[in-house]
N, C-alpha and C positions, 0 to 999 in steps of 0.2 A: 504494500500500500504506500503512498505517494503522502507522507504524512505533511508535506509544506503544502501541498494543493489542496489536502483536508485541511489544516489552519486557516489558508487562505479563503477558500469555500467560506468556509463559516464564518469567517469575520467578516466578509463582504456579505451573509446572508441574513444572520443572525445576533452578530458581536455585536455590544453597546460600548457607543463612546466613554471612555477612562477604565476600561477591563486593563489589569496588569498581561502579560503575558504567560502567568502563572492559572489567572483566570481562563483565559480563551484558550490555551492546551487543557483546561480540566474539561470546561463546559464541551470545546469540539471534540474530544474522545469520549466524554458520557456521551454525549451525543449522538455518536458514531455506536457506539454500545447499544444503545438502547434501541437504535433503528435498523440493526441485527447486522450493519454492515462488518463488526466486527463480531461476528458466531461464538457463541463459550469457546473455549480451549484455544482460542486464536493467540499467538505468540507478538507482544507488543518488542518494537524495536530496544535494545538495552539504553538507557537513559542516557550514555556518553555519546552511544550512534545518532540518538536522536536529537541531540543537540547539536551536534557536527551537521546534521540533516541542513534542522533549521537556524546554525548561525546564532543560536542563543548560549545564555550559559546552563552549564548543567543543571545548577543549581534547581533553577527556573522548573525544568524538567520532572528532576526526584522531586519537588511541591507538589505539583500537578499528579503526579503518580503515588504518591502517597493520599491525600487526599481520599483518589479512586479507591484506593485499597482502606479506607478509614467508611468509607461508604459502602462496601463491600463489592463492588465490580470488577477488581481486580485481584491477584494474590501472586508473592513471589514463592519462587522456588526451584529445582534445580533445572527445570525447563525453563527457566526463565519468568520474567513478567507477563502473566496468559490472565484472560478472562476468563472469570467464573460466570458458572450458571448462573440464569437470571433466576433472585429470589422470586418464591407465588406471588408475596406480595405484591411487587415492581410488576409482574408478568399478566396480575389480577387489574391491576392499575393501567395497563396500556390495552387490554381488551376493554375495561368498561369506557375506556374512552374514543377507542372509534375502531378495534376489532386488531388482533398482533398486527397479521400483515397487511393490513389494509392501513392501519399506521406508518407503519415499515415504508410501502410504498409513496404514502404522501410526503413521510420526511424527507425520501432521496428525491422524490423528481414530483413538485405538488401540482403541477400543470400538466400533465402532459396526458392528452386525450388519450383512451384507454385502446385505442385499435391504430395509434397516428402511424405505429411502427410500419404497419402491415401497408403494401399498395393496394388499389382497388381490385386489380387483379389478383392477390394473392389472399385477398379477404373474400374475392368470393370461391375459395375454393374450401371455405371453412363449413362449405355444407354438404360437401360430401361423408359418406358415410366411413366409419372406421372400426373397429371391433374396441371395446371399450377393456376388456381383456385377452390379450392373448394364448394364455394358458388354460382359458377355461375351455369344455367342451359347449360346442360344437364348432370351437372358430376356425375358419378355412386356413389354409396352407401352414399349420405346425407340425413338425414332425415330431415322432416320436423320440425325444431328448435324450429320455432316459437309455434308448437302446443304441445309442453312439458309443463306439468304440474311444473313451477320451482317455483310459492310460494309453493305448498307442497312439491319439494325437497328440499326448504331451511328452511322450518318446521322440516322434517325427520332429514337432517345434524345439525338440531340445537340439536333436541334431540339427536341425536348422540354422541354429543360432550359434553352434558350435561353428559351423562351416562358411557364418557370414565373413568377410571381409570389411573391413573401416569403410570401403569406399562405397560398400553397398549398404550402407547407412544413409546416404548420401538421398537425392531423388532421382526413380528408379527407370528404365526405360519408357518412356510414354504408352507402349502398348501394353508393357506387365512383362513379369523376367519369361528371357524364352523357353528356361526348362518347363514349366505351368504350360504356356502358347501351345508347347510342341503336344504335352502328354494330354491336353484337351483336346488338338486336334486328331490326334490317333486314337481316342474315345470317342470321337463323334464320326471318325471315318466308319469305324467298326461296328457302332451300338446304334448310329441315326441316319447313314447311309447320305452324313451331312458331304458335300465336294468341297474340301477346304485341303489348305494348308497352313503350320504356322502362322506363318508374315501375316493368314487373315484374320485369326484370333487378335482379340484386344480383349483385355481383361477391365474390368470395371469393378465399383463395389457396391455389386447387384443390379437387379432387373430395373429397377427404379435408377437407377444412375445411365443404365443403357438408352431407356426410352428419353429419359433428359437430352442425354447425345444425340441420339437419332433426330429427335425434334429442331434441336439449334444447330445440325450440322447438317440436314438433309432438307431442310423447309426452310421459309422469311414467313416473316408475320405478316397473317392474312391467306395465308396458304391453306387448302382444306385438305382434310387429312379423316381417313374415315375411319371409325371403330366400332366396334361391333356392340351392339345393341338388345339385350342387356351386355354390359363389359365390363372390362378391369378398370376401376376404378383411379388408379394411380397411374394410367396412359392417359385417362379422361384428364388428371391433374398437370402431368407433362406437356401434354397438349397444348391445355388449356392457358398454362405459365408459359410459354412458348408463343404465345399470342398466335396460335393457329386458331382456324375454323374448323371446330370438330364437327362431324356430320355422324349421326347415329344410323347403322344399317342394321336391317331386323335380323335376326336368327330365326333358323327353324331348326331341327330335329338334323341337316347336314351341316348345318354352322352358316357361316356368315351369305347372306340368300339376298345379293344386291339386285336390283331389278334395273330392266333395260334404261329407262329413266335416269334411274342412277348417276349411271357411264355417260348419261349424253349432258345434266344438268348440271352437276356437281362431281366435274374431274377432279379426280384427287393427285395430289404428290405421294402421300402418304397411304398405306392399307396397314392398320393396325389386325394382325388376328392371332386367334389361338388354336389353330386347327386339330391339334391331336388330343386337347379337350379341353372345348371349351368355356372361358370362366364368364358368368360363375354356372351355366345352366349344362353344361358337360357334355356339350355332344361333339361326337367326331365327323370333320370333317371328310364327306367322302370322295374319294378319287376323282369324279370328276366334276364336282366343285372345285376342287384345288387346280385338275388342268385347267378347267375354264376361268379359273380366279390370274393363274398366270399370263394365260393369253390375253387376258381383256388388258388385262395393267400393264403388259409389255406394249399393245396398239396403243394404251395413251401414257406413255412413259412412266407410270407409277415406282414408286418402289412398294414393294411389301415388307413387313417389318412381320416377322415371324417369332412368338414368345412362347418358345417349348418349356413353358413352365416349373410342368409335373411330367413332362411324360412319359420317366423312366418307368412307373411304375403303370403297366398296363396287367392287367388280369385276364381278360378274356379277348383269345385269339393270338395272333403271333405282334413280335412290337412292328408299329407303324413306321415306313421311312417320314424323313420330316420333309415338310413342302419345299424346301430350300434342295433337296436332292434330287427332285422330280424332273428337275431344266436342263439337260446340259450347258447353257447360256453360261447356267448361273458359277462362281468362281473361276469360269476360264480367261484369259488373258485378255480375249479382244471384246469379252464383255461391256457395253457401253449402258447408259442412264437408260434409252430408249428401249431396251432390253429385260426393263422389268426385273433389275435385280432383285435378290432376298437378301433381306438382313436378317441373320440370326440371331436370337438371342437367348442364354440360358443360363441357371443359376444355382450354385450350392445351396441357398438357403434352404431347400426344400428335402433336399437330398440330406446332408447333413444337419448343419444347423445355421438359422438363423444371424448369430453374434458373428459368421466366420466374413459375414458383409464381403464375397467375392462373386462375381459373376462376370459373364463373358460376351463378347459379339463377335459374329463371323459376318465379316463384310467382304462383297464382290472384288477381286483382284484389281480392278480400274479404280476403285474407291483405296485401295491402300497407302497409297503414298498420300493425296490428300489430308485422308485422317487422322495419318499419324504427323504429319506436320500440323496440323488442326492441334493436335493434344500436347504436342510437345511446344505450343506457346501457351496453352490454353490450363492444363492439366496435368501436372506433373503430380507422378506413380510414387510411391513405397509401398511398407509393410513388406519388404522382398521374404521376411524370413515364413508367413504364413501363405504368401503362392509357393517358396522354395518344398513347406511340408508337405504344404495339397497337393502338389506335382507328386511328389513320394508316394504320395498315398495310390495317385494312381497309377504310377507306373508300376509298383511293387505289388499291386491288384487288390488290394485292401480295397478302394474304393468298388470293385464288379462286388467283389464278397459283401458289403454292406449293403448296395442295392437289391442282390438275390434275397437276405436277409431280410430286408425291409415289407421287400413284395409278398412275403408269408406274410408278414405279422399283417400287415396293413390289409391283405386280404383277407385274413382272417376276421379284420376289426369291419371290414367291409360287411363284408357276409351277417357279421351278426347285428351290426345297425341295420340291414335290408331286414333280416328276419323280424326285429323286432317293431319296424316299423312297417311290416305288412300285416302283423297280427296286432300292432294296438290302430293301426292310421291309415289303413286299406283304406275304408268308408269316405274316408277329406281327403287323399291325396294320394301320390302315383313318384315313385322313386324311379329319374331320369339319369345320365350320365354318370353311371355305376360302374363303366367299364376301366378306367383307368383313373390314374389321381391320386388326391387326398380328399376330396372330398364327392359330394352329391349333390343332388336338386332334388327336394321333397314340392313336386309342383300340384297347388291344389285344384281342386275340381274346379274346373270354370263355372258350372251352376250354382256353388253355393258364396261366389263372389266374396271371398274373406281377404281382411286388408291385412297383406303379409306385413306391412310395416310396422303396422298398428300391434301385431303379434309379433314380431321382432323382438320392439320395445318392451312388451311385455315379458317376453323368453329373458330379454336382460335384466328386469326386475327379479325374476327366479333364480339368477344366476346361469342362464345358458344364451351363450352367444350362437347365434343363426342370424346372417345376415338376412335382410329380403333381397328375394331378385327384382323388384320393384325396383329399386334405389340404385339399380348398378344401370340405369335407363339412361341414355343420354339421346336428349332430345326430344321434340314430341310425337313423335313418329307413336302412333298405337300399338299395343302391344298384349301377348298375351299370355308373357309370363308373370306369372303371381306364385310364388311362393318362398323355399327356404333354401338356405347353400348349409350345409351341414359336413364340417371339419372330422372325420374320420379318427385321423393316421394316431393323436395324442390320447386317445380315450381307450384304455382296457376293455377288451368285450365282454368283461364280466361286467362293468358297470353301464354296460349300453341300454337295458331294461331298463335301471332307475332314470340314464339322464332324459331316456325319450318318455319315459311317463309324466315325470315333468312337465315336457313340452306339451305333449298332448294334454295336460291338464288345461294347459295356457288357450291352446286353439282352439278346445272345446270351449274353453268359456267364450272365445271372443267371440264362439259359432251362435251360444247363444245370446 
């Protein structure tokens, strides 16, 4: 802390003409104390530093600090001069007068309108929807935590770190170190029959940092960009922070179901989709939607932006190539913009865990030099020692063995959330996009018109997160999904019974 700008602050805010100097350090550090900017246990400067600080004499200083400590706000000892916990009294005394941190806040900044921070644009993205816990059930895209293998990632990170160099402390290649690049591309040559090479990987940190990219590196503002309807929520956010035009297209039962119209009104630059299941209502995109998704977008030079989410884990049938390997166009050398590239995009958090914040894009070979001069003014890389592990992991095949692993369990947790929701919630509703994932669509009966939202809200009152597929709606485009996205992969199927009786307690009531 900048203790001559805190004196100064205060005596230009607060100080009364003829305070000693002994005065205005006592009053500006109670001050500072009380309006929590200095938290219990915080360590104040030693009395010699802080008079060197501000050009006084010490003396001045120990007054002031003794004082604090005679009033009980401070105490010394062998950590030095630290603030103590705020007595109840003091603490009773700043709630009845206008509530702790609503105090707090007026003392540090007493004007400053309560949204000024935020731009118009980024305040209206405060109404999109968000899971209010992520570890409860039903919430979409958690994996199961507990069943990670974390004494051998903290084997991998240690080796890691062992193996780092000073210089790779430093910031790290623009695109992410190449042993990670190389061993995602030969996973995705193998497991998604993606056409890449290294040099086309770029590593990110996460799906949400990829679609940031794509939007400011592949679009200008004003540019429309289409996403699928109901959709993922945090492209809608990208998009929309990007000052693009986002255009909502319906789904149906094959995935994203543009109509003639469409292509002739509203050409896009952009094709946001999730073909191999789609979020949140889970259906897969079939074969020739995807060829005819590429052709159209190659005649009016689109790119598509492909977000293989979840799709390691498929259960019924063999796994899907992903739409990016469908083209020969796509990664070859003479590939150009008119050509309808795909951009890939894919993510550990789903696969592993969440906190590992690494994710990846495969961009068309014409796009590679661009983008990595793009990022190397733009975005400069570290964290080299947790791409150095996760490379290990998959090259050393720990990563195949965890997915095989995962796809039992999650099947397993699959199967008995269907069961149990066809014998308590057959009657209200119909379980859609079961086939692959983490999660489902519990879509209700269009006859009995129940407001998924309304029941959302309620599910969260009971403690169960269910988004609606209501809310994932962008635009006004009519629609006729109504119901639930219901997160799988984190819930025991032993407890699948109680959390879906729950629910269904909730819908029935809202039914009647």
């Amino acid at each position: 802390m900048d203790h001559a700008l805190l004196i100064n602050r205060f005596a230009a805010e607060q100080g009364q003409p003829g305070w000693s100097r002994q005065r205005l350090l006592h009053e500006a550090l109670r001050h500072t104390i009380r309006s929590g900017s200095l938290p219990p246990g915080s360590r104040l400067l030693a009395s010699r530093a802080l008079a060197a600080e501000l050009g006084w004499a010490r003396n001045t200083v120990i007054y002031a600090y003794e004082q604090l400590a005679s009033e009980g706000w401070i105490s010394a000892g062998r950590r030095g001069t630290v603030v103590n916990a705020r007595p109840a009294s003091v603490l009773a005394g700043v709630s009845r007068a206008a509530g702790t941190g609503a105090m707090a806040a007026r003392e540090i900044s007493p004007s400053v309108p309560e949204r000024a921070a935020l731009s118009r644009r980024s305040a209206g993205l405060a109404c999109l929807p968000v899971a209010a816990d992520l570890a409860a059930a039903f919430a979409p895209g958690v994996p199961a935590l507990d069943a990670f293998p974390l004494d051998l990632w903290r084997r991998l990170m240690m080796r890691a770190w062992r193996s780092l160099a000073g210089s790779q402390l430093n910031y790290g290649p623009p695109a992410g170190e190449l042993a990670l690049r190389e061993a995602i591309a030969a996973h995705l040559r193998a497991s998604r029959a993606v056409r890449c090479s290294a040099e086309q990987v770029f590593i990110t940190d996460g799906t949400q940092a990829s679609l940031d990219l794509c939007a400011r590196a592949f679009a200008d503002a004003g540019d429309k960009v289409w996403i699928e309807s109901p959709g993922y929520g945090g492209a809608l956010t990208a998009f929309r922070a990007a000052q693009l035009h986002a255009i909502g297209i319906g789904v149906d039962a094959q995935g994203l179901a543009p109509r003639p119209q469409d292509w002739r009104q509203h050409r896009p630059k952009l094709i946001y989709v999730t073909p191999s299941h789609q979020y949140p209502c889970g259906a897969v995109m079939s074969l020739e939607r995807r060829l005819a998704l590429l052709d159209q977008a190659r005649r009016c030079g689109a790119l598509i932006i492909e977000d293989d989410y979840d799709s390691e884990f498929r259960y019924d049938g063999p796994p899907l190539a992903a739409l990016q390997g469908l083209s020969p166009e796509v990664g070859a050398p003479e590939v150009s913009l008119s050509d309808a590239p795909v951009l890939y995009l894919g993510t550990f958090s789903k696969t592993l865990f969440p906190g590992l914040r690494i994710g990846f894009m495969v961009v068309p070979s014409a796009l590679v030099r661009s983008l990595h001069e793009l990022l190397a003014r733009s975005a400069p890389r570290g964290r080299a020692a947790e791409q150095l592990a996760l490379a290990e992991f998959l090259r050393e095949g720990h990563f195949g063995l965890h997915l095989r692993r995962m796809r039992r369990l999650y099947q397993q947790r699959r199967d008995a959330l269907i069961a149990v929701l066809q014998h308590q919630l057959s009657d209200l509703a119909t379980v859609q996009g079961a086939s692959a994932g983490m999660h489902l669509a519990l879509c209700f009966d269009p006859a009995l018109a129940l407001d998924d939202q309304a029941i959302s809200a309620a599910a969260l009152r009971a403690g169960i997160v269910a988004p609606a597929l209501s809310q994932h709606l962008c635009g006004r485009r009519s629609s006729a999904w109504s119901g639930l996205m219901l997160g799988y992969a984190q819930v025991p199927a032993e407890q699948m019974a109680g959390k879906v009786a729950r629910l269904a307690a909730v819908i029935r009531t809202e039914l009647r």
